[in-house]
N, C-alpha and C positions, 0 to 999 in steps of 0.2 A: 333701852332694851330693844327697842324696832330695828334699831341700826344693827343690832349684832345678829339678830332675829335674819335681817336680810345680807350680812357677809356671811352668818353661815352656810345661807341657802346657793349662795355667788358660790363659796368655795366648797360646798359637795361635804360640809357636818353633815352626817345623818343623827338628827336631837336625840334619835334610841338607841346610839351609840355608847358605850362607856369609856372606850377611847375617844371617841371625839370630844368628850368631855373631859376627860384626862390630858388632853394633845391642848385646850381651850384655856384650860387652867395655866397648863406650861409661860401659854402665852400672855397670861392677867399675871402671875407671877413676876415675869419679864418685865411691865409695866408699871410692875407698885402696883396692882390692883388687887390686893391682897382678899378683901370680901368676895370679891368675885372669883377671885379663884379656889377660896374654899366653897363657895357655893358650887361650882363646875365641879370638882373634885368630890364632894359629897352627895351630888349628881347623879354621877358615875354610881356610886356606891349603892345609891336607891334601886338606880335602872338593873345593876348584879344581886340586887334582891338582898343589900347587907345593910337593911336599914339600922341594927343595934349601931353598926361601923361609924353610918355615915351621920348620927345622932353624937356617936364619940367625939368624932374629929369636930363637930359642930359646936359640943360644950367645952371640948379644949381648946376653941379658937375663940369663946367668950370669955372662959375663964384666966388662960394663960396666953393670949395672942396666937400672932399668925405663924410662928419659928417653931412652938411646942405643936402646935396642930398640921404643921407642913409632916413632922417628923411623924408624928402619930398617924398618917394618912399615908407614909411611906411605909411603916411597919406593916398598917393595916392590907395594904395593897402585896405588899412582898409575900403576906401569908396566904393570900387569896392567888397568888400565881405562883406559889409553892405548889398549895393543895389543888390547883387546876393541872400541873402538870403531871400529876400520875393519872389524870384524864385526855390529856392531849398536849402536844407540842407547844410548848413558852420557851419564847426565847431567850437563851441561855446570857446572850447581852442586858437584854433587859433586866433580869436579876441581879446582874453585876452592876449597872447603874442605879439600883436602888440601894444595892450595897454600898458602892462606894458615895451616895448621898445620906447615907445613914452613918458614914466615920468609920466602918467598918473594912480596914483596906485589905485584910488576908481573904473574906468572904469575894469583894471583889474582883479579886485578880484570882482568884479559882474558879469561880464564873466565868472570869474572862478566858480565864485558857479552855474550860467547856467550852466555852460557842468558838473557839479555834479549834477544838479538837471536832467540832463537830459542821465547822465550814458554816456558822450561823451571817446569813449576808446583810446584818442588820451590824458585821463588825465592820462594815463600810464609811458607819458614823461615828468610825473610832478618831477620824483622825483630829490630832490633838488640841489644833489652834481652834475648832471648829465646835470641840464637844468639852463644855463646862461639868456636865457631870463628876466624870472619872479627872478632875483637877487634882485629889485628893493623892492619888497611886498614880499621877500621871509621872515620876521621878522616879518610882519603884524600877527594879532590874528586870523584876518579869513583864510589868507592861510595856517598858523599851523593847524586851525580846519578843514579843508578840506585834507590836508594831515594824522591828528590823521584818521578823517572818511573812507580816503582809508587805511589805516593800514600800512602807512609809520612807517618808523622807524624816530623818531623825533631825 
């Protein structure tokens, strides 16, 4: 724990972050470090003040593993930047990549033309070979046409 304690501090986590907690989890995920990454992710959940959430995701990753508790921590998260954006600007990619990690590919790819129709610069990390998320609609007509329109290489 000291060791992560001090790459956080190396690479600029802020611990009262709930993205950085979210961004930390990404990367325990990556790793098979699956404990650790619900613990970062339910984290997150504490610090946004959704402690019922972040006690959910914590009994579904005792009771049914780390697959039913990734999904149930993406619902729970989708609805929490649902309901923050009729408060403030969420990025319209970012919904679309929880959509299309939740199997969801028509939710996705209508997201995804939001944040093109509204020039979102976070569709930078669209591109294909680079962004595992959107794997799911990554074949679909409309994410090709959204990738031709940024001037991906297809």
């Amino acid at each position: 724990m000291e060791a992560e304690t001090q790459l956080n501090a190396a690479i600029g986590l802020d611990p009262a972050s709930d993205y950085a907690h979210i961004s930390l989890a990404k990367v325990y995920e990556g790793n098979k470090r699956h404990a650790d990454a619900i613990n970062e992710t339910t984290s997150a959940f504490f610090l946004r003040g959704q402690r019922d959430q972040a006690l959910k995701i914590k009994s579904v990753y005792q009771q049914s593993g780390y697959q039913a508790a990734k999904q149930t921590a993406l619902r729970e998260h989708l609805n929490y930047l649902l309901a923050l954006r009729k408060e403030r600007y969420v990025s319209p990619y970012e919904i679309a990549a929880i959509y299309a990690l939740l199997g969801d590919k028509q939710q996705s790819l209508t997201w995804l033309q939001t944040a093109y129709d509204q020039r979102d610069v976070a569709l930078l990390c669209l591109w294909p070979s680079q962004n595992k998320e959107f794997a799911s609609v990554k074949d679909a007509p409309e994410f090709q046409a959204i990738l031709r329109d940024l001037h991906y290489p297809q």
